[in-house]
C-alpha positions in Angstrom: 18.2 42.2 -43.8 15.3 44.6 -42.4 12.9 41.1 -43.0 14.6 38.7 -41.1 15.0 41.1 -38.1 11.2 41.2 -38.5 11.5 37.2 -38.3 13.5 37.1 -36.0 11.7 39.5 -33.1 8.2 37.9 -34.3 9.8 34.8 -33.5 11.3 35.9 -30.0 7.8 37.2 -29.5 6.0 33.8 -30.1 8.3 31.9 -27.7 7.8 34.3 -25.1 4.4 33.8 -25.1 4.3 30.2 -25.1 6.6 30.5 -22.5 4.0 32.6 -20.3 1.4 29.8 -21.3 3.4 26.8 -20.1 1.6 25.7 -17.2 3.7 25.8 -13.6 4.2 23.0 -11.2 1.9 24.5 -8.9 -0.4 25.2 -11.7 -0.5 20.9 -13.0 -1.0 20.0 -9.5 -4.0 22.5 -8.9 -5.3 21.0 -11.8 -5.0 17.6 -10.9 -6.3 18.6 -7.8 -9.4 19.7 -9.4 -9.8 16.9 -12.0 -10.1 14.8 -8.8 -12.9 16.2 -7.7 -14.7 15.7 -10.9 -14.1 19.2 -12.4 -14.4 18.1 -15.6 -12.4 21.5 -17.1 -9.5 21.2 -15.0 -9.3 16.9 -16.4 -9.5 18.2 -19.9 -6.9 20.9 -19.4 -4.8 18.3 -17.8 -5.0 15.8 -20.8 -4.3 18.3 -23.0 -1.2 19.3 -20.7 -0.3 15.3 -20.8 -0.9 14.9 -24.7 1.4 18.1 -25.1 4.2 15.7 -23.5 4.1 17.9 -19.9 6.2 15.2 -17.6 4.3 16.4 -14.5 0.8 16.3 -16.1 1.2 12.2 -17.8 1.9 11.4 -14.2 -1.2 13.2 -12.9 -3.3 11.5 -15.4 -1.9 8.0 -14.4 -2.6 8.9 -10.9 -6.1 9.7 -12.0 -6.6 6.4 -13.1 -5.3 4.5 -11.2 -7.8 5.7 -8.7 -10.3 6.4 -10.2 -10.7 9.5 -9.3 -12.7 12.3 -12.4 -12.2 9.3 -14.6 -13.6 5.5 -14.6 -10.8 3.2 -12.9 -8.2 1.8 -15.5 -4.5 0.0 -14.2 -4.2 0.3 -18.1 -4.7 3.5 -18.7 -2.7 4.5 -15.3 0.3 2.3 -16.8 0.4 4.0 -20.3 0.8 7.6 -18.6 2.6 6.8 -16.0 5.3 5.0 -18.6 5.5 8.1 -20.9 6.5 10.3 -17.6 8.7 7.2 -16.5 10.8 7.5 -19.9 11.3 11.2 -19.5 13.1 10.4 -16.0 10.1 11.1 -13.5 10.9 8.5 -10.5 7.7 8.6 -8.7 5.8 7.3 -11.9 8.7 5.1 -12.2 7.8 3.7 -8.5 3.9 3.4 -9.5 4.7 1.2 -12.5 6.3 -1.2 -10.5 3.3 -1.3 -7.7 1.1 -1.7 -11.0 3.1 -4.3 -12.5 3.6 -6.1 -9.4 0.1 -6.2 -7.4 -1.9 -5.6 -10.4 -3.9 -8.9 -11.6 -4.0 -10.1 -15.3 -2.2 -9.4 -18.5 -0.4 -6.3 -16.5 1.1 -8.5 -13.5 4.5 -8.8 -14.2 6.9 -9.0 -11.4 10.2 -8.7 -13.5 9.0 -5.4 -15.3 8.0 -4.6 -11.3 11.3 -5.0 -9.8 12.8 -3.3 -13.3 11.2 -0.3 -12.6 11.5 -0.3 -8.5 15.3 -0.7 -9.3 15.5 2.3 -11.8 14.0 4.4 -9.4 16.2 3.1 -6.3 19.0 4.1 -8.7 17.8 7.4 -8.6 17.4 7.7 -5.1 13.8 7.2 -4.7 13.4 6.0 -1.1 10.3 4.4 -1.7 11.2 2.3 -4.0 14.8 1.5 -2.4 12.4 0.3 0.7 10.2 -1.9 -2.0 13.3 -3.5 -3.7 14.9 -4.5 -0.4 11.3 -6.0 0.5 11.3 -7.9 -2.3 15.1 -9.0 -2.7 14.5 -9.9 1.3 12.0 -12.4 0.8 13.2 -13.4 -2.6 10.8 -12.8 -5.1 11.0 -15.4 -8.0 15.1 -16.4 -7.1 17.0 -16.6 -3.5 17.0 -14.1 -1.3 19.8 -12.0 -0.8 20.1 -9.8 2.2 22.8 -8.1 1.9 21.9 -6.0 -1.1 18.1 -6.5 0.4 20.4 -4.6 4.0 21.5 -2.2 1.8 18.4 -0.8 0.1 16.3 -0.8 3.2 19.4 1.4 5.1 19.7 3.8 2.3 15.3 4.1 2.1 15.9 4.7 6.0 18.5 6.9 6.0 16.2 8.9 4.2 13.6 9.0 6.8 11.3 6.7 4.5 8.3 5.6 6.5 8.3 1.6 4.8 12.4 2.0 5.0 12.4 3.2 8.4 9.9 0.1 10.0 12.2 -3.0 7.7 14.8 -1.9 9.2 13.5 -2.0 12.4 12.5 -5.3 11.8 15.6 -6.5 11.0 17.2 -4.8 13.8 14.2 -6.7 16.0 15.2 -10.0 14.8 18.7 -9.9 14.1 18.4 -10.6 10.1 20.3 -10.2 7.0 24.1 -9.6 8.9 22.9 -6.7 11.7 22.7 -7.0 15.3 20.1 -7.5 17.3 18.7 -4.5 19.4 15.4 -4.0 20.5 15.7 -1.0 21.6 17.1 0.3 18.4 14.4 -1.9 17.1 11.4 -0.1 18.4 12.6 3.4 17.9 12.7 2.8 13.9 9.3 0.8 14.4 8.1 4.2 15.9 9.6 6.4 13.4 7.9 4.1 10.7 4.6 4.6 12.7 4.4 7.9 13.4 5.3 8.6 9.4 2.4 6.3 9.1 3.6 3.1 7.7 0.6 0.5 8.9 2.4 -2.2 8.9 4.7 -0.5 11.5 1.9 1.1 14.0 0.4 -2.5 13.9 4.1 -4.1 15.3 4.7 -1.0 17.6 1.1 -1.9 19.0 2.5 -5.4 19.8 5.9 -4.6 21.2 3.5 -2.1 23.8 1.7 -5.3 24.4 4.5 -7.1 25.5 7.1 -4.4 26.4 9.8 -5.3 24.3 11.7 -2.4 23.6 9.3 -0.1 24.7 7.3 0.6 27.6 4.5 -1.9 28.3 1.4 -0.6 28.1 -2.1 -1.5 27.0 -3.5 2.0 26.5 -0.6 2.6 23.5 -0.9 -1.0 22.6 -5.1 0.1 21.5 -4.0 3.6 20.4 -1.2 1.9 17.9 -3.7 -0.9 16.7 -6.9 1.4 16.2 -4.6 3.4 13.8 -3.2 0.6 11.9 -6.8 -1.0 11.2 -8.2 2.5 10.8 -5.6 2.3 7.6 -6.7 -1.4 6.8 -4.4 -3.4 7.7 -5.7 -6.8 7.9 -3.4 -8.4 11.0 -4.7 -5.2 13.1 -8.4 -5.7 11.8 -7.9 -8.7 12.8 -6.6 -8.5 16.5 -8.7 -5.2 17.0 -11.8 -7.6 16.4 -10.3 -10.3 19.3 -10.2 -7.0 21.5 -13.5 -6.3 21.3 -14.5 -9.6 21.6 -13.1 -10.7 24.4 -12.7 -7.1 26.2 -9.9 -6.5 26.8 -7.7 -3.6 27.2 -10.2 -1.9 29.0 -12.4 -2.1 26.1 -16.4 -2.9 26.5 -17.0 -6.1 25.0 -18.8 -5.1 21.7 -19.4 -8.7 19.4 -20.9 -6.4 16.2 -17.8 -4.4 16.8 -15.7 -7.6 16.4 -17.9 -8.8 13.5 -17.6 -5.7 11.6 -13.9 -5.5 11.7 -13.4 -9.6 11.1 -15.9 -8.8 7.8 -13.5 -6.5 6.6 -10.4 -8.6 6.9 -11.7 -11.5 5.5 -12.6 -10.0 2.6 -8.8 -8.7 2.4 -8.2 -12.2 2.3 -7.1 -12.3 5.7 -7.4 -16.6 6.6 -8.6 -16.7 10.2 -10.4 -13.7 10.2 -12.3 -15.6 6.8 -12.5 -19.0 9.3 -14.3 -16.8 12.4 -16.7 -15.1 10.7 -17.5 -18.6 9.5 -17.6 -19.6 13.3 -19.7 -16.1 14.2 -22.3 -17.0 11.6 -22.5 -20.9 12.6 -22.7 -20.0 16.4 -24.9 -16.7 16.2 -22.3 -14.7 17.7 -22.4 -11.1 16.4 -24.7 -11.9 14.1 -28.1 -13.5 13.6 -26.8 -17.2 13.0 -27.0 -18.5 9.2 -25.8 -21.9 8.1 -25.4 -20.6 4.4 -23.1 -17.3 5.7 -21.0 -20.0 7.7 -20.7 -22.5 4.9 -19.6 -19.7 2.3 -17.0 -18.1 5.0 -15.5 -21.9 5.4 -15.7 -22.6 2.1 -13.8 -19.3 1.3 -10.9 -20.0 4.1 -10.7 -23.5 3.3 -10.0 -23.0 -0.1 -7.2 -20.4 1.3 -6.0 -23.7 2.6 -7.3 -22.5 6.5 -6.9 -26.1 8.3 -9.8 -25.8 10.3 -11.8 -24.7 8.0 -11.4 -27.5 5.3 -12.5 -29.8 8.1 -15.4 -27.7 9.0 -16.2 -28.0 4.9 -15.4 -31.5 5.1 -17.4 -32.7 7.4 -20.8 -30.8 6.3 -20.0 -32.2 2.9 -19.8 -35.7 4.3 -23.3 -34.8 6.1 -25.0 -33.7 3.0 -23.9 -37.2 1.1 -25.7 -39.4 3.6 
């Protein structure tokens, strides 16, 4: 009797201690904080947090990985951690499966497994991924769109004061889509929410409804601020409009043609089609830069095969020039 009492309390005693050495929330993300920055301790204590099946830590790792941040980039490597957390319930790793599966190129693209995964966390109230999944079910995806369950998601990803959620539903508020009235005013305070949460694709519309007043006040000083903040986050239609700004000077802005140059580089190589087709036009006409038939050729060449209109003629008829 007196030996398993001894058992007993030694055995109360043991998980009491590896009680006080599990490793707190606050703990895993200081951790991952550190790994980050290349503290190569606080990465090892992590994995071996992850290997011991901690939820928190396998999603740290993936997040690691997947930027590449204390350990070499790897969509892989990102997907097989954030999968184990994913399994065990954890929504956000959940969410960052289905950006991987989705945007990801080669054997990993998968845009079934994508929406799988965007719907299991939607179902589990994950507003980002409720925003996502009525993206995708808005535009289609691989079937027919359907906008009311496309409605439904984006509302509920609103209603939860989601950045993306808030700015789709503005949109659809803007153009009267998917069964909801129009009402610009409505509209444009969503849009605003959505940009102020920081959603670029959201500052870079509520910079165009200031340029043209609809819904909001008209004004070209907010119209700049809202652009400048939506490129600054790299999205490629404000790159790309910032770079006509400065181009042509307007909105008060000093006309600045490296300025314009700079920012057109930058969307093109987003894959952003005009912006591809004038930095083809800045290098043929000198404009910005110093002017370089080659640069030209390879930016026309690049937006023509992007199927750019004005840019396969452009290829055309140097190719033509070249045969004779």
């Amino acid at each position: 009797m007196r030996a398993r009492v001894i058992r007993w309390c030694l055995a109360a005693v043991w998980f009491v201690g590896a009680a006080a050495l599990a490793a707190s929330e606050a703990e895993i993300v200081d951790l991952a904080k550190r790994a980050a920055n290349n503290d190569a301790a606080a990465k090892v204590a992590l994995e071996k947090l992850a290997g011991e099946d901690e939820t928190l830590a396998e999603h740290f790792m993936g997040v690691l990985y997947i930027g590449g941040k204390g350990v070499p980039q790897s969509d892989s490597q990102a997907a097989d951690w954030f999968v184990r957390a994913a399994r065990k319930g954890h929504v956000e790793s959940m969410h960052n499966l289905g950006v991987i599966y989705e945007r990801t190129g080669g054997t990993l693209k998968d845009a079934e497994a994508a929406r799988g995964w965007y719907r299991q966390a939607a179902d589990k109230g994950f507003a980002r991924s409720q925003a996502r999944l009525g993206e995708i079910l808005l535009a289609g995806g691989d079937g027919a769109p359907d906008s009311d369950q496309a409605r439904q998601w984006i509302e509920k990803s609103a209603a939860q004061n989601e950045p993306r959620g808030q700015y789709l539903l503005g949109m659809l508020k803007l153009e009267g889509r998917a069964g909801i009235e129009r009402d610009e005013a409505e509209a444009a305070r969503l849009i605003r929410l959505g940009a102020e949460g920081g959603d670029r694709d959201a500052q870079y519309r509520l910079a165009l409804l200031h340029g043209t007043g609809q819904g909001v006040e008209k004004s070209d000083a907010l119209a700049l601020e809202w652009l400048r903040k939506a490129a600054a986050q790299q999205q490629p239609d404000a790159k790309y409009l910032l770079a006509a700004v400065y181009a042509r000077g307007l909105y008060g802005v000093k006309r600045d043609d490296k300025a314009s140059v700079a920012l057109l580089r930058r969307a093109g190589r987003q894959g952003h089609l005009d912006a591809q087709y004038a930095m083809g036009l800045a290098y043929a006409e000198g404009r910005g830069v110093e002017r370089d038939a080659s640069e030209a050729y390879g930016w026309m060449l690049m937006a023509a095969r992007n199927g750019h209109p004005r840019a396969i003629e452009f290829v055309r008829r140097v190719q033509e020039g070249t045969r004779r």
